[in-house]
C-alpha positions in Angstrom: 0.0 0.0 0.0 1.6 3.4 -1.0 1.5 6.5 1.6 -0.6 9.5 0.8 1.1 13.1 -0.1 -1.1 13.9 3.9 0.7 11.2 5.4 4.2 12.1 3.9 3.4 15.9 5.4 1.9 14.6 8.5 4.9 12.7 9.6 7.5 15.5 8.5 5.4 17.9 10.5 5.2 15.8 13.1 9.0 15.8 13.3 9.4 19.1 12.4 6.5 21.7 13.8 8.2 24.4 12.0 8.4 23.2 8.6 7.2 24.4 5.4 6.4 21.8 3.5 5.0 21.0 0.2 4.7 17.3 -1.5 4.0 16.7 -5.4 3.1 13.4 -6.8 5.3 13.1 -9.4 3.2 10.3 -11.5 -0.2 10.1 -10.1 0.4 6.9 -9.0 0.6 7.7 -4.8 4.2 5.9 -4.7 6.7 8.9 -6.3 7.2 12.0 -4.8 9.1 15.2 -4.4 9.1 17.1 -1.1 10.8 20.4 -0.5 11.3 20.8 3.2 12.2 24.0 5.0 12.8 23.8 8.5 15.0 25.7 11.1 16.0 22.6 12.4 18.1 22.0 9.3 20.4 25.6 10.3 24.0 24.5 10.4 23.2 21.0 9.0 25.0 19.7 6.1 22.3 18.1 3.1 23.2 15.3 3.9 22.0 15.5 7.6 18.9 17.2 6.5 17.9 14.6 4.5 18.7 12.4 7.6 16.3 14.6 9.3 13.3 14.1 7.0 14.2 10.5 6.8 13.8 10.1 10.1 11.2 11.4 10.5 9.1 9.5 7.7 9.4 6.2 10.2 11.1 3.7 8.1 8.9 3.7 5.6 11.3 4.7 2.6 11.7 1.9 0.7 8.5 0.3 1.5 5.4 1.9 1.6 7.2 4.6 0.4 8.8 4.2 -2.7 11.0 7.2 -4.2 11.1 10.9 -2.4 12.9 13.4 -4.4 14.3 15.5 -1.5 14.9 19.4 -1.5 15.7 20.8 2.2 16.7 24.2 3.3 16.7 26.0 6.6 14.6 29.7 6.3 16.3 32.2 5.0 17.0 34.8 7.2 
């Protein structure tokens, strides 16, 4: 069963109250997806820890229910 564009939000907001986020399906089909995340927990952070971050918070399910997230994270810009 694939994971919702909600439930992709809902679990990086969960993680990350401060986050702007917005998710596209990138085929229609509920199992690709691109996210750009900006969070002020990411200030400091490398990309590679950001993406960390959002993986985290997403619960394991990358590679599962979850099948491809094309990730774009930034902190705010001050």
């Amino acid at each position: 069963m694939a994971m919702s564009a909600a439930e992709i939000e809902r679990l990086i907001r969960e993680a990350l109250p401060d986050a702007q986020v917005t998710i596209q399906d990138l085929r229609g089909d509920g199992d690709h997806y691109a996210a750009h995340v900006v969070s002020s927990a990411f200030k400091g952070k490398s990309r590679v820890q950001q993406h960390q971050i959002v993986y985290a918070a997403l619960r394991g399910n990358m590679g599962g229910q979850l099948h491809a997230l094309a990730l774009q994270t930034a902190p705010p810009q001050d």
